[in-house]
C-alpha positions in Angstrom: -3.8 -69.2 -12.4 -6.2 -68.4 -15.4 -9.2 -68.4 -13.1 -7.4 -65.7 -10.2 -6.4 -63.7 -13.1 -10.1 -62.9 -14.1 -11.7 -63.1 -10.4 -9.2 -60.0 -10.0 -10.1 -58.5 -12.8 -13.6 -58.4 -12.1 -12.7 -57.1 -8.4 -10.1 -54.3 -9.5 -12.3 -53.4 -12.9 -15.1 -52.5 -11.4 -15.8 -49.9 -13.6 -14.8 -51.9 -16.5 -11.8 -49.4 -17.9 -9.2 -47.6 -16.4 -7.7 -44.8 -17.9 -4.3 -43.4 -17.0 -1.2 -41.2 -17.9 1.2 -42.2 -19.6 4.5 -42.1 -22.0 3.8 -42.0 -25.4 3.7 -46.4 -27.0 2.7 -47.2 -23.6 -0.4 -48.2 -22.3 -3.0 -46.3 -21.1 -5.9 -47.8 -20.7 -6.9 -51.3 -19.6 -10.2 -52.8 -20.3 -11.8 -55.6 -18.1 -13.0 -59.1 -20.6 -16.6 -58.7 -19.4 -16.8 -54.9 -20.8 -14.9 -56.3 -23.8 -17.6 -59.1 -25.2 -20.1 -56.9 -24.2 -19.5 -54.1 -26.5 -18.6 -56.5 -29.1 -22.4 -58.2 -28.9 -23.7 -54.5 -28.7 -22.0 -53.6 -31.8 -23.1 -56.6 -33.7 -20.3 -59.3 -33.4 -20.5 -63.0 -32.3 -18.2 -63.9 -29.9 -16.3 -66.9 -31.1 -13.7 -67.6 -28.9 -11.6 -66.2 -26.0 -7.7 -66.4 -25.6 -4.8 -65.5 -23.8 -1.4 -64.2 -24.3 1.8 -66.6 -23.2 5.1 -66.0 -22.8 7.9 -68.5 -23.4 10.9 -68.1 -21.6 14.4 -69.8 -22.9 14.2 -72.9 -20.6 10.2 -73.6 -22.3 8.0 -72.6 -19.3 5.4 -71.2 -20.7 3.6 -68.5 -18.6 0.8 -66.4 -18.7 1.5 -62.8 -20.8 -0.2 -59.6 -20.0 -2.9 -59.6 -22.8 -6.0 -61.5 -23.6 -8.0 -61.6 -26.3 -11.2 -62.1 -27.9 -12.0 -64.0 -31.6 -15.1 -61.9 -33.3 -17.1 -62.4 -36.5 -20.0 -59.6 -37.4 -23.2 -60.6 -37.6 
């Protein structure tokens, strides 16, 4: 599931960020994980890990959130 996630992220981020209107404590911009670790090692951080949001619903399924993430240290 992990694996279609970031094959359509890389097809429907092609130009790594989107940008968008929208309400105010809402999201407005989503950025693709490639454009992510790449600014990160331009500005001087190590990548040290990648991660994923889950969610936990009340019967202990645990699904896949709407968030990853990245672990940096600067160099």
């Amino acid at each position: 599931m992990l694996f279609v996630d970031n094959l359509l992220e890389n097809i429907l981020h092609r130009n790594s960020y989107r940008e968008f209107p929208a309400a105010v404590n809402s999201t407005n911009l989503k950025i693709s994980g490639s454009f992510a670790r790449k600014t990160a090692k331009h500005c001087g951080f190590k990548i040290l890990g990648e991660m994923v949001s889950r969610k936990k619903v009340p019967d202990g399924t645990q699904y896949f959130g709407g968030q990853k993430g990245i672990l940096l240290r600067k160099n």
